[in-house]
C-alpha positions in Angstrom: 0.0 0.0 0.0 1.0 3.2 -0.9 1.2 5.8 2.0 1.2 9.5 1.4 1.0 13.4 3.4 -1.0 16.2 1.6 1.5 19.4 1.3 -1.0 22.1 0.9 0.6 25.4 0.0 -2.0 28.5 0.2 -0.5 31.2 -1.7 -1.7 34.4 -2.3 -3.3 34.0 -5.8 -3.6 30.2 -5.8 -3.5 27.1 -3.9 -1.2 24.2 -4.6 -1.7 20.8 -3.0 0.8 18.1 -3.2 0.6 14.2 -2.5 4.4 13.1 -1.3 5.6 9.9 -1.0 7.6 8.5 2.2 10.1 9.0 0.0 9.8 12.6 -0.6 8.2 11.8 -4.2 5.7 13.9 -5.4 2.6 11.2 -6.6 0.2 14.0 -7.8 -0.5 17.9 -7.7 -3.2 19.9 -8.3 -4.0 23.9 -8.4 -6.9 26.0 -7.9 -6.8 29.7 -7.9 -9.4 32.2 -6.5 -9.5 36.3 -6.8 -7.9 39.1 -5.1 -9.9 42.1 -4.0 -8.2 46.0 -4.2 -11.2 47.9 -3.4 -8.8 50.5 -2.8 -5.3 52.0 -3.6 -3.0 50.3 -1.4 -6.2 47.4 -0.4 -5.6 43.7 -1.2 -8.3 41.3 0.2 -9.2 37.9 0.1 -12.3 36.0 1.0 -10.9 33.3 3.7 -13.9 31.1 2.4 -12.8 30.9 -1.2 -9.0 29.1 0.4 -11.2 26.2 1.6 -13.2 26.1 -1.7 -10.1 25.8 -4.1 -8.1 23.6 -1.5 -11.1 21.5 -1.4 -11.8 21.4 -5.5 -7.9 20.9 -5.3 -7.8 17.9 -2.9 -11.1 16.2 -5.3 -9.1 16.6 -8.4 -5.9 14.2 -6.3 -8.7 12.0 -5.1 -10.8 11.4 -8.2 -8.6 12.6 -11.4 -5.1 11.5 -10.3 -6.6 8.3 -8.5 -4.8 8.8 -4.8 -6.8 6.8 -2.7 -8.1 8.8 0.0 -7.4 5.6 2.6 -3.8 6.2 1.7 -3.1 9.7 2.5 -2.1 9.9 6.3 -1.0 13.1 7.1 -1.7 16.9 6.3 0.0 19.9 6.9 0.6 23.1 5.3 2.4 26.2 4.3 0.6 30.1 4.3 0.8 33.2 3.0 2.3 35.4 6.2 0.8 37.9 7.9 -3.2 38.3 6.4 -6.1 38.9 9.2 -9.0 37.1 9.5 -11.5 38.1 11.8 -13.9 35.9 13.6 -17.2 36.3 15.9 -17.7 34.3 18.9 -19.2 31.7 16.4 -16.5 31.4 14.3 -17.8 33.1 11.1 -15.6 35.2 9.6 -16.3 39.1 9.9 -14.3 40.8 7.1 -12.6 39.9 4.0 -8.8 39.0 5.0 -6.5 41.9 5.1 -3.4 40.3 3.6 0.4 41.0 3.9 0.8 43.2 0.6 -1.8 45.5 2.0 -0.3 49.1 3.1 -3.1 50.8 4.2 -1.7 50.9 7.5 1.0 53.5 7.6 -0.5 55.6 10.2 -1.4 52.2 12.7 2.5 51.7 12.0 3.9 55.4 13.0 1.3 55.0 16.0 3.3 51.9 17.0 6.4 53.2 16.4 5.5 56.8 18.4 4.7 54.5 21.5 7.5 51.8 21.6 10.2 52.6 19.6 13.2 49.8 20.3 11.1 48.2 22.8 8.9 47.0 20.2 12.0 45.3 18.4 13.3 43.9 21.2 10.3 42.4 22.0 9.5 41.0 18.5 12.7 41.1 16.3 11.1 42.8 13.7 9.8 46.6 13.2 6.2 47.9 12.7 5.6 47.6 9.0 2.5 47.8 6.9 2.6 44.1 6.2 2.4 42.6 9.9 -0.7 41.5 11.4 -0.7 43.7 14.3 -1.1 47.4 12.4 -4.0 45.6 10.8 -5.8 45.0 14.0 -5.3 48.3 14.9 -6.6 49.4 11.8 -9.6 47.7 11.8 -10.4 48.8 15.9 -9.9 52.2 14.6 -11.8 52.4 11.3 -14.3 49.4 11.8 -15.3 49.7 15.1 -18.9 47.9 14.6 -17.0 44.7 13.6 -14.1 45.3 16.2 -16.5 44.9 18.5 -17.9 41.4 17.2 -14.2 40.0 17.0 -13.1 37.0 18.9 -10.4 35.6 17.9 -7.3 37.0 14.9 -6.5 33.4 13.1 -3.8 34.1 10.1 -5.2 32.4 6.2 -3.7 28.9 6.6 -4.6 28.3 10.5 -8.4 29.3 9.5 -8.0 26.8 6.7 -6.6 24.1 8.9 -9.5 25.0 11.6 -12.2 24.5 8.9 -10.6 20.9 8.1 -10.6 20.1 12.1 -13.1 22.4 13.8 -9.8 23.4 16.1 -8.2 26.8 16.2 -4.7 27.9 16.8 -1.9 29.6 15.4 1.9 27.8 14.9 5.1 29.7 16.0 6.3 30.7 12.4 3.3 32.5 11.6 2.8 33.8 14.9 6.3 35.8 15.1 4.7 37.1 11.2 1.6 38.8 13.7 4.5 41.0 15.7 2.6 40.3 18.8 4.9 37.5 19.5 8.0 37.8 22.0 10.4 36.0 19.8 12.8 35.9 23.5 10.5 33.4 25.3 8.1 32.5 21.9 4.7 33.3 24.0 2.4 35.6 23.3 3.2 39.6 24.3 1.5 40.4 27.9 3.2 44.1 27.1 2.0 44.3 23.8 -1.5 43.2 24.1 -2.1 45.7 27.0 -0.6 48.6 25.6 -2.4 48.6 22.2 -5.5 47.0 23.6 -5.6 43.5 22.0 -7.7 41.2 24.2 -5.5 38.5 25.0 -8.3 36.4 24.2 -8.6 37.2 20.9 -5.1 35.5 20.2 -5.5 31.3 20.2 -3.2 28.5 21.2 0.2 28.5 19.9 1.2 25.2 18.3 4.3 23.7 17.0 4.8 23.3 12.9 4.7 19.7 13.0 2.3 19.2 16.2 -0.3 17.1 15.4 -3.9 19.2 15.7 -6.4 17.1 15.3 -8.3 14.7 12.4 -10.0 15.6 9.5 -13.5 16.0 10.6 -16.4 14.1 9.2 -18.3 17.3 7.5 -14.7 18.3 6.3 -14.0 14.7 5.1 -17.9 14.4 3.5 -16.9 17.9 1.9 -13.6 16.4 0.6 -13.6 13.1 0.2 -10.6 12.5 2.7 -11.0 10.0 5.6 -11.4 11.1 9.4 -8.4 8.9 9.9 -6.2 11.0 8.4 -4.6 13.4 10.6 -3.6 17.2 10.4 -0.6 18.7 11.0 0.2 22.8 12.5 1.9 23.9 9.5 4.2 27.2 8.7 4.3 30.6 7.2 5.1 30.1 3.6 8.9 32.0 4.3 9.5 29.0 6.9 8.1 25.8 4.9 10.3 27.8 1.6 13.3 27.2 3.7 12.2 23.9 4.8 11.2 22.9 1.7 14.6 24.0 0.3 16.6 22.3 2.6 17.9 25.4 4.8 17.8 23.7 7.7 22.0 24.7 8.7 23.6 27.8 9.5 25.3 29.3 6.5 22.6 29.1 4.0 20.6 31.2 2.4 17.4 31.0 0.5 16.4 33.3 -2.5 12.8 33.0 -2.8 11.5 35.2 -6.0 7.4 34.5 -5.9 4.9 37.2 -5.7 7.4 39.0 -3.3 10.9 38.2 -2.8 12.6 37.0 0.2 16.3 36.5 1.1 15.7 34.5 4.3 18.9 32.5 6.6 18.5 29.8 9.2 19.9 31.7 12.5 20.9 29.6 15.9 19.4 32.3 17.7 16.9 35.5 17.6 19.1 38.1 17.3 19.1 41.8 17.5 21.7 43.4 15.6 19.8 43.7 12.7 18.1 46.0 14.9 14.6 45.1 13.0 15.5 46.2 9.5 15.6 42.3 8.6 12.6 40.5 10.0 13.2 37.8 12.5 10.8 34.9 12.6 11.0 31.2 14.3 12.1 28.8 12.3 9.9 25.2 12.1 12.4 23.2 13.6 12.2 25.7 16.8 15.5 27.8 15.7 15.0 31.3 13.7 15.7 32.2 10.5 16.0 36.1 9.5 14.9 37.5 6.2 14.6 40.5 4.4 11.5 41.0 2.0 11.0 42.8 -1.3 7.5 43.4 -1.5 7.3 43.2 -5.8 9.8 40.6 -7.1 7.8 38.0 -9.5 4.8 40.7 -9.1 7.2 43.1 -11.0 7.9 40.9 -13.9 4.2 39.4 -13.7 3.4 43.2 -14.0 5.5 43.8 -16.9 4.5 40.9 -19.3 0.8 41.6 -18.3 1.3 45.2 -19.4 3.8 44.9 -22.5 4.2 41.8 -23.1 0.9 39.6 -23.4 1.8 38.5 -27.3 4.8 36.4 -25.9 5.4 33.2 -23.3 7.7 33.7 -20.1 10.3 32.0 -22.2 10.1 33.8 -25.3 10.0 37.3 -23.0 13.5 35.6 -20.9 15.2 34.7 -24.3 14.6 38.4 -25.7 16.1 39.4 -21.7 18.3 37.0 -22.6 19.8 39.1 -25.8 20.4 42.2 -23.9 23.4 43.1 -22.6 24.6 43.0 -18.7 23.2 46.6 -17.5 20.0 46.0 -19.8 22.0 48.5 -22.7 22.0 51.3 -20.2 18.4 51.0 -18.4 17.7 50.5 -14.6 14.5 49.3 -12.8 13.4 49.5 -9.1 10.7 47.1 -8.3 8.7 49.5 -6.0 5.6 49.2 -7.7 3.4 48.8 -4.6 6.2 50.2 -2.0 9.3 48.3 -0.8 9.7 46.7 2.6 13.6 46.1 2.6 15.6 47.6 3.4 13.5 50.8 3.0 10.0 50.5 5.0 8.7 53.0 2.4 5.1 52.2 1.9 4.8 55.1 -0.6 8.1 54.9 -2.9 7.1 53.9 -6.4 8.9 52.0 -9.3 10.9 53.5 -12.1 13.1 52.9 -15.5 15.7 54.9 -15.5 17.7 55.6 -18.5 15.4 55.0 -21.4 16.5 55.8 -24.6 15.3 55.8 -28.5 18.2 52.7 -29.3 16.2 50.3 -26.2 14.1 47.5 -27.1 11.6 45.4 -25.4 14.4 42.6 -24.8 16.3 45.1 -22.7 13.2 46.6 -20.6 12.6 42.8 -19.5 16.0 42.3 -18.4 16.1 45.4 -16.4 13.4 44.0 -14.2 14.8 40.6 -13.7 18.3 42.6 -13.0 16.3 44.8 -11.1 14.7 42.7 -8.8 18.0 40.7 -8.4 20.3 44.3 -7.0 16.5 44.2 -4.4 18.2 41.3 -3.2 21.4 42.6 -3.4 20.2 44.9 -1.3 19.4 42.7 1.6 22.3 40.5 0.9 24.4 43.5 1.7 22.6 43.8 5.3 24.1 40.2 6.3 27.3 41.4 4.8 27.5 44.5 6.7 27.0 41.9 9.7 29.9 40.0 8.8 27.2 36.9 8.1 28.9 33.5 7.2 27.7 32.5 3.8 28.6 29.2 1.8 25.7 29.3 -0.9 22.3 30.7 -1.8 19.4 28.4 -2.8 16.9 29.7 -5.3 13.5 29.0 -5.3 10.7 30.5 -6.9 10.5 32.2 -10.4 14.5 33.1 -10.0 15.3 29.2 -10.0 13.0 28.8 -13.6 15.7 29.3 -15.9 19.8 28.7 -16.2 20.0 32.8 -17.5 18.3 34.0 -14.0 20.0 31.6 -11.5 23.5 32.7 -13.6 22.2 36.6 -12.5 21.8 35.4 -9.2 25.2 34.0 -9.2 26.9 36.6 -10.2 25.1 40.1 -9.1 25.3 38.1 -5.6 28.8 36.7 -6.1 28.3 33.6 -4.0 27.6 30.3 -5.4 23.7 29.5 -6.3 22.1 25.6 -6.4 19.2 25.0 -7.7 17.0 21.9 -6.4 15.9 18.8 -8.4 12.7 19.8 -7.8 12.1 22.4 -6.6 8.7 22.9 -4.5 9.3 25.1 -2.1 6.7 25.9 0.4 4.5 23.2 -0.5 7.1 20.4 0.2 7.9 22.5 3.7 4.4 21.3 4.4 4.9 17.8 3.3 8.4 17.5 5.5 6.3 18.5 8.2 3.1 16.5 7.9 5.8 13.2 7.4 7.3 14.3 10.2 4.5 14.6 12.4 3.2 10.7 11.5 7.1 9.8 12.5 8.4 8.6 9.7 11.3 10.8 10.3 13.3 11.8 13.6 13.2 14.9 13.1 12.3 17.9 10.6 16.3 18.2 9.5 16.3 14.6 8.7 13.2 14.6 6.9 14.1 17.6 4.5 17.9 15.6 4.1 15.6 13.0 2.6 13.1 15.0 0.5 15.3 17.8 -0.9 18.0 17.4 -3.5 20.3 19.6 -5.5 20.7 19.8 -9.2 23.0 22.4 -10.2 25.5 24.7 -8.5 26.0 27.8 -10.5 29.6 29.3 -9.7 29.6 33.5 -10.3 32.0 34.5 -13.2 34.6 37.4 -12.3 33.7 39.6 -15.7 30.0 39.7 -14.8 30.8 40.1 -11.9 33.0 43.4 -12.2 29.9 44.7 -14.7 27.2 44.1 -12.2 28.9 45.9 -9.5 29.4 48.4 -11.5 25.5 48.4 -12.6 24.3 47.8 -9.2 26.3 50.5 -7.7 24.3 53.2 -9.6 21.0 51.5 -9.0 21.5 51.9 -5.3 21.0 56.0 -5.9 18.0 55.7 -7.3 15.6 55.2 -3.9 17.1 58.5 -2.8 16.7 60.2 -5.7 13.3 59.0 -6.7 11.8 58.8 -3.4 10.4 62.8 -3.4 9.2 62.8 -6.5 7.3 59.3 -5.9 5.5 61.2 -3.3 4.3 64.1 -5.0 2.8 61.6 -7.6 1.3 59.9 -4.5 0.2 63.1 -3.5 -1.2 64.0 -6.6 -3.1 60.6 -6.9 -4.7 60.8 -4.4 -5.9 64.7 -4.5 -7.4 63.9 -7.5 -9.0 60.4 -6.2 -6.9 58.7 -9.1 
């Protein structure tokens, strides 16, 4: 008999579900995407309700089109999109479309935090009041929604409210939980300070739970829904940052993950929470119950999503890479900054905007692709040079994501970053962090490092060349004015926008 755990990877525009093998095998995989709302400048929203419809349409199509027998699949678990609020009355019903993490209508919740704590609030939870946390979002909704402030219960974050709709139990795991900012990453419990000073009702904030802690069953409406058995059981899970490193094997100091999917991370496994990065790189537990820090751009793959979308719908992803592809190293002169909807790291500018700079009459399309994907490489650059300035310890990057789906990006990688890059044998990222966990929960494995050991493998290294090298330094080195120079014009536009309702 064939015995498999359900990786279940909630992203922000679709979900993925995954049946792995004991052997780390991927058996079958199915996808199911659902809408985002943006009411509003600055507003992304989700219906939480629309998760559990796709996952479930998702897990159907393993059960009934790729013929995995529901009797066989033993364990669940999952990886989440960080950070997004969902709201629930004291009967469980959700209040208010989820505010998600690339939502930044928060700025003044943020400055309000910052105003009262200052460096307390990073000591307390290794990370800095930005738009994307959990906590500003609370606030927000207290201050401008007070009608359903009032009604709210309990704050569960989108893949706990889709793991409490497939066992009826609520909670919140440790990864995701340092994502809220009202954890206190020193003794990984919920902040007493915090709560009382910004007036969260301790209440409101459920039982913290390990990644790999086993929750609960499937319940029988959930399995009737489905199609899985009761028997199976269901797994805590991890922010989608944590099962991406888990899923990429960074489970050892010295390594770094380069995660290019909606947004960007450069994440790396830390012993330790620590505080010299005095809260400009986030800190976050790790699944494994170390930490790992990370910095975020807030629109890596969104930026080249953006661009195709907007110039380049006649042509494939590989067709608009090959054209990249034919540009020279510095795009023939032109310079991108992928602040489209703001930048996280290592700025914290909800309000900065995007630009090419350099265009000129002799440019084609070919060379405004590649000055995105260069672009959104010197982003990471950027945080890179935050663990350099640190005197980090680093062996080799992993890239995941869209960075890691062709040899010409993971070669950028290579050599903007200068460090070796590996690419997986297949790659899966968050979703196979929720696997490793959900096989490691059942006990097929000792632990969580021993379980990714056996479901992760390298393919390539890429080693950076010293020519490209010398010319992205070069490159990179003017693209680090731009923010400063850009930055007061971006808000006049914003300004302007938004005098004119635009």
């Amino acid at each position: 008999m064939s015995e498999y755990v359900l990786g279940i990877d909630l992203g922000t525009s679709a979900v993925k579900v995954s049946a792995v093998d004991r052997q780390g095998k991927i058996a079958a995989q199915e996808s199911f995407d659902y809408p985002l709302h943006q009411p509003q400048t600055g507003y992304s929203e989700q219906n939480p309700n629309d998760w559990v419809m796709s996952t479930t349409v998702a897990i159907v199509r393993l059960i009934l089109n790729d013929h995995i027998n529901a009797a066989d699949i033993q364990g669940v678990s999952y990886s989440g999109q960080m950070h997004g609020l969902v709201l629930l009355d004291k009967d469980n019903q959700v209040l208010r479309p989820a505010i998600l993490w690339n939502d930044t209508r928060t700025t003044k919740q943020c400055q309000e935090i910052e105003e009262k704590l200052g460096k307390r609030f990073v000591e307390i939870t290794g990370n800095r009041p930005l738009e994307g946390f959990t906590l500003p979002k609370l606030l927000w909704v207290k201050e401008n929604e007070p009608d359903i402030w009032e009604k709210a219960t309990t704050c569960l974050l989108p893949k706990d409210y889709l793991r409490y709709r497939m066992t009826g139990k609520l909670g919140i795991d440790y990864t995701d939980a340092t994502g809220t900012t009202l954890l206190d990453i020193n003794i990984n419990q919920w902040s007493k300070e915090l709560c009382e000073q910004f007036e969260i009702p301790e209440a409101m904030l459920p039982e913290l739970i390990k990644s790999d802690e086993l929750v609960g069953n499937v319940t029988k409406e959930y399995a009737e829904f489905s199609g899985l058995s009761t028997a199976t059981k269901v797994f805590g899970g991890a922010a989608d940052n944590a099962a991406g490193a888990l899923g990429a094997g960074i489970t050892k100091p010295g390594q770094l993950l380069s995660s290019i999917g909606t947004s960007g991370v450069l994440l790396k496994y830390e012993e330790a929470p620590k505080t010299k990065y005095a809260g400009q790189l986030q800190m976050e537990d790790h699944p494994d119950g170390k930490y790992y820090s990370m910095g975020v751009t807030l629109a890596a793959g969104y930026s080249l999503s953006w661009f195709k979308k907007t110039f380049c719908q006649d042509q494939t992803f590989n067709e608009m890479t090959k054209a990249a592809e034919q540009s020279s190293i510095g795009a023939n002169g032109l310079i991108f900054t992928p602040y489209i909807v703001g930048e996280r790291t290592p700025y914290a500018d909800a309000n900065i905007r995007g630009s090419f700079i350099g265009v000129d009459a002799k440019q084609e399309r070919g060379d405004f692709a590649r000055a995105v994907m260069e672009g959104i490489v010197f982003s990471f650059a950027d945080l890179l040079s935050i663990y350099r300035k640190n005197n980090a310890q680093i062996k080799e990057i992993v890239s995941i994501g869209g960075g890691a789906k062709s040899d010409f990006w993971l070669q950028m990688q290579a050599d903007i970053f200068n460090l070796p890059v590996v690419k997986l044998q297949n790659e899966q990222g968050p979703g196979m962090g929720a696997a490793i966990l959900a096989a490691t929960g059942l006990g097929w494995y000792a632990s969580i490092a021993e379980a990714a050991d056996a479901f992760v493998d390298q393919e390539q290294r890429y080693l950076p060349k010293a020519e490209n090298v010398a010319k992205y330094a070069k490159v990179y080195a003017i693209y680090q004015q731009v923010y400063e120079q850009t930055k007061g014009l971006s808000y006049k536009l914003q300004d302007y926008k938004e005098a004119n309702n635009i």
